[in-house]
N, C-alpha and C positions, 0 to 999 in steps of 0.2 A: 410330293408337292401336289398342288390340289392345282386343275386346268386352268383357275385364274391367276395362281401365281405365276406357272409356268408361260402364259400368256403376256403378263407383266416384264416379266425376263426377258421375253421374247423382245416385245416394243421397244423395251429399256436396251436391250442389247443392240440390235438395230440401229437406234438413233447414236448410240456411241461409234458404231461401226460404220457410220454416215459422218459422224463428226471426223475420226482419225482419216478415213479416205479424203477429206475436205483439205482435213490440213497437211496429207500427203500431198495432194494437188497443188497447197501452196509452195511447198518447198521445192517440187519439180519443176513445175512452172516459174516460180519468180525468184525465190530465195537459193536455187544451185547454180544463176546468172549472175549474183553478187560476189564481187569480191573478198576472199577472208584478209586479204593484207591491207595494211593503212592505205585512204584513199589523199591523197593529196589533191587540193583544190583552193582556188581563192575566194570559196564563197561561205568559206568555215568548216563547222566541224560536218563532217560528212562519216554517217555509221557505217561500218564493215559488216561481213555476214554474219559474225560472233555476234558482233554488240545485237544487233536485227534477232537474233537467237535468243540472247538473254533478255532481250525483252519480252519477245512474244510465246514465249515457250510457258511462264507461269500463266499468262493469259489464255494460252491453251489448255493449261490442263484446268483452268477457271473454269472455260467454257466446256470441257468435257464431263468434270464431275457436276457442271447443271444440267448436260444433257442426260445423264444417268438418274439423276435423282428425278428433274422432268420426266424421264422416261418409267421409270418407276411407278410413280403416284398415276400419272396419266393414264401408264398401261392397266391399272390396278382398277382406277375407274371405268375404264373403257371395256377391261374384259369381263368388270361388272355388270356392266348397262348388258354387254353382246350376251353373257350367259344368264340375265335372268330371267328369261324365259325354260331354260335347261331347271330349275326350280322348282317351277311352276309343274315340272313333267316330272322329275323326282317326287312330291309332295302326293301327287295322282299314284305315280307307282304304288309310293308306300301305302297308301290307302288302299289300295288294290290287293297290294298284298295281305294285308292285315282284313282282308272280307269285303271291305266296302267297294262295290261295281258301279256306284250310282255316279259317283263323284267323276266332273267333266271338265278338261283345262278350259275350253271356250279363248283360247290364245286368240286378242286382238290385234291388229296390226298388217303389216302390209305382208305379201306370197313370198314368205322365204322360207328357207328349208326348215329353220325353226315351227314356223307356220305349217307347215305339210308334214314335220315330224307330230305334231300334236294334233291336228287334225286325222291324224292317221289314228293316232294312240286312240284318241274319244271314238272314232269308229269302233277298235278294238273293244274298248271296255263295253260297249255297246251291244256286239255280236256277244262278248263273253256273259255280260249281264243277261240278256238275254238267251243263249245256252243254260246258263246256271239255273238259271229260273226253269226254262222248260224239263231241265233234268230232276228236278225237284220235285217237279209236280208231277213226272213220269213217273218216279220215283214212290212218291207217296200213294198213287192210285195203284201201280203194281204191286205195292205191298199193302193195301187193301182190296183188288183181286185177289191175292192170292192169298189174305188172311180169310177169306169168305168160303172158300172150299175146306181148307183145313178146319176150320171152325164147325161144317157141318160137319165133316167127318167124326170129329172128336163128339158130336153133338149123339151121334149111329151108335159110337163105340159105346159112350157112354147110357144110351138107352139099352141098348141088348146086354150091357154089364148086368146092368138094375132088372133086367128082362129077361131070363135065362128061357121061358116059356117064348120069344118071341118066333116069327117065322126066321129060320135062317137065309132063307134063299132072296126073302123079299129085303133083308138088308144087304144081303152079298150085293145085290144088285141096281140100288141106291148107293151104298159105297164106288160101285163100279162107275158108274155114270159121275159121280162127286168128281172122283179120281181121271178118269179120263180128263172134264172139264181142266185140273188142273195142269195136265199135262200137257192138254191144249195151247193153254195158256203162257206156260213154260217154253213150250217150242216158238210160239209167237213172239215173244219177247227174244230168244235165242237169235232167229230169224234177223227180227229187226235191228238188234246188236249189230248182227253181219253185215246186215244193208249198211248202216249207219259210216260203220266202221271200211268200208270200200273193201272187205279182206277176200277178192274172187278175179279169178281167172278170166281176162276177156279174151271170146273168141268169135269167129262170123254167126249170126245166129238169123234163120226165117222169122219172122215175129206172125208172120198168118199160118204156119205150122205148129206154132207154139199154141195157139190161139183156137185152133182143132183140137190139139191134145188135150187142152183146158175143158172145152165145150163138150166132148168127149167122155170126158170123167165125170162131168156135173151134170151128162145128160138124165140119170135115172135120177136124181134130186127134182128137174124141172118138169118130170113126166109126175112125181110124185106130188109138186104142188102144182099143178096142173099149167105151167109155166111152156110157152112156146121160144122157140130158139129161132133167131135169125142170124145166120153170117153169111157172110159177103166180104170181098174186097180182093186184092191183088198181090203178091209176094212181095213182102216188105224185109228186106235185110237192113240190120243193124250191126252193133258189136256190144257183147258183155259176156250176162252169166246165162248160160241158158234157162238152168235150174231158177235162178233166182226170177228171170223173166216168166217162165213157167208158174212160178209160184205169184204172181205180179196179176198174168191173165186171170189166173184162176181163185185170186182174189175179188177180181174183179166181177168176174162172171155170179158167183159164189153172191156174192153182195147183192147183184141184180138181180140172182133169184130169191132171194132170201128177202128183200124185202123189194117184192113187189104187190100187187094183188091178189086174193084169196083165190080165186079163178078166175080164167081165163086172161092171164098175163100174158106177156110177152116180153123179150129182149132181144137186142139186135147189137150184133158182135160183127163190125169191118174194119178194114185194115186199108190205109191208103199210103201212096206214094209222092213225097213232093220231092223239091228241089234238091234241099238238103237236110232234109227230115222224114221219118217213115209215124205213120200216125195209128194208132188203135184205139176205137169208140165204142163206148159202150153204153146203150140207152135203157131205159125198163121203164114199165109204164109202174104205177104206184101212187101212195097217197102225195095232196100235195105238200111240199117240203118250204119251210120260210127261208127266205136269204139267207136271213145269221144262225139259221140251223144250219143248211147247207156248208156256210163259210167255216163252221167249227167238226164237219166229219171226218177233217184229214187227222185231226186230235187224236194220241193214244186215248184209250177206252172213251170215244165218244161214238154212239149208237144212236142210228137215225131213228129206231123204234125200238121198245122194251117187250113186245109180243114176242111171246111164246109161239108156236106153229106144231103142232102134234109134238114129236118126242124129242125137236130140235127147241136147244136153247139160243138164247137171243146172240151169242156171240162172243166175245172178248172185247169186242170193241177198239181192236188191233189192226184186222183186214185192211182200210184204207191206209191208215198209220204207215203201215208194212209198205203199201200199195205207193208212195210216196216216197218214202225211202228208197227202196229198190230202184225207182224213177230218177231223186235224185242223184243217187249214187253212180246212173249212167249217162249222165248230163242232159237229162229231159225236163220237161214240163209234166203237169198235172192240172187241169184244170176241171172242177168241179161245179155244173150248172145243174136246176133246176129245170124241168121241163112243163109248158104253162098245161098240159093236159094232168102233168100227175108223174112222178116219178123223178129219176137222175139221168143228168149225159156226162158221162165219164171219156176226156178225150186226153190222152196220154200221146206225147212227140216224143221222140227220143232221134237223135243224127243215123244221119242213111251212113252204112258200112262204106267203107273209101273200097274202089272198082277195083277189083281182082287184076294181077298184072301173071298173064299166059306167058310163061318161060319158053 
């Protein structure tokens, strides 16, 4: 039986089971004080409990079979009117299911659970609409990155086929570099899967440690584009992935030197402590950047410059992506400004680790 009948049933059952209590009442009450034997009296004929019986007993079951049928139709209406908006959220389902994310119940009427069930739902299709969308277009641009290296590869093979005279060495080594990039690429997306997908270990982690190891590694990079390093700041504890925090900074850093100025740049890498938050900034001086550049860096494959720099390529266009990810997967922020002299300030919160309890 479908909720509105069942509903119907309900009311209808109800009002009969309201009628026979009624007319239980009467006969406890009035009708089991009457006499069943003849009443003698001089003022005529005077009915016993029988005759009182036989009269009102068709009368009752009169009044019982209108309460059912009342009950019935009423219920049938009413559980009509109550469930259609439950309709309304069926019709959205099925649309949903069958592809369509666009479509919104928009339920008028006053704050009832109906109302906050569907308001709920439109939010949903809303997140999932937009998910599906961003997975699509992730989707479409990783699979032209990464039909772009293949492409040249096949492009090598097929030249030195036709070219049995060419230098070997000078293609091993165009190949190598193709390939690397792709592998590049591959990890980066790998990476960001993890982040996405939250699949890592939290543990106590320093983030101005993590933050040296990063600056550390990328130092012979910023000695090479003549890039100066600045850090600063105070022991910051958090909780996550170390690894993935590691790979987080040193996105970060990695960005700043990479696209900053030809010479004589600089970056400035600190770490602060607030109340219930631990902070890492990351500033670099550089060309100036527009707003709505800015606002689209955290984008898979969006690249604040397409400049080449001696034998480094422009990137994958993943770094911040990644950088984001990882962020939100540890309940942080990311916020991404422009700076009015020329470059970016990258200032990443993430929650200060809960204080150590000494056994």
């Amino acid at each position: 039986m479908s909720v509105r009948l069942k509903l119907a049933l309900s009311y209808a059952g109800f009002l009969v089971l309201a009628g026979v209590l009624l007319l239980a009442a009467v006969w406890v009450f009035l009708l089991r004080y009457v006499p069943d034997s003849a009443i003698n009296t001089t003022a005529g004929f005077v009915p016993n409990r029988s005759d009182l019986l036989r009269a009102f007993a068709p009368a009752a079951a009169a009044v019982l079979s209108f309460l059912l049928v009342f009950g019935l139709l009423g219920g049938w209406i009413l559980a009509g009117r109550m469930l259609a908006p439950l309709d309304r959220i069926t019709d959205a389902t099925r649309s949903a299911a069958n592809g369509s994310l666009s479509h919104r119940i928009r339920l008028a009427g006053r704050d009832d659970e109906f109302r906050e069930l569907a308001d709920a739902f439109d939010t949903m299709l809303a997140r999932l609409e937009a998910h599906v969308a961003e997975q699509r277009r992730f989707a479409a641009n990783a699979s032209h990155e990464l039909r772009t290296p293949l492409a040249i590869t096949q492009t090598l093979l097929d030249v030195a086929r036709h070219d049995p005279t060419r230098d070997a060495g000078e293609l091993v080594e165009r190949l190598h570099t193709v390939n690397g990039r792709a592998i590049e690429l591959t990890e980066a997306l790998l990476l960001l899967s993890r982040a996405d997908q939250r699949s890592f270990a939290r543990e106590p982690v320093d983030l101005s440690l993590v933050v040296e190891e990063a600056v550390e590694t990328l130092l012979p990079l910023a000695e090479k584009r003549g890039v100066l390093l600045h850090i600063s700041g105070d022991i910051a504890r958090t909780v996550g992935s170390a690894a993935l925090l590691l790979q987080m900074a040193t996105n970060l850093v990695h960005n700043a030197i990479s696209h900053n100025l030809p010479d004589n740049g600089a970056v400035w890498v600190s770490t602060a402590v607030h109340a219930e938050s631990v902070m890492l900034t990351v500033e670099n001086t550089g060309e100036r950047l527009s707003p709505r550049l800015v606002s689209t860096l955290t984008e898979p494959f969006r690249r604040g410059t397409e400049r080449i720099r001696g034998n480094d390529h422009a990137g994958v266009g993943l770094g911040l992506a990644i950088v984001k990810s990882i962020v939100d997967a540890h309940d942080g922020t990311l916020a991404v400004d422009s700076r009015p002299a020329g470059g970016l300030r990258l200032a990443v919160k993430l929650p200060t680790a809960p204080p150590r309890i000494d056994r």
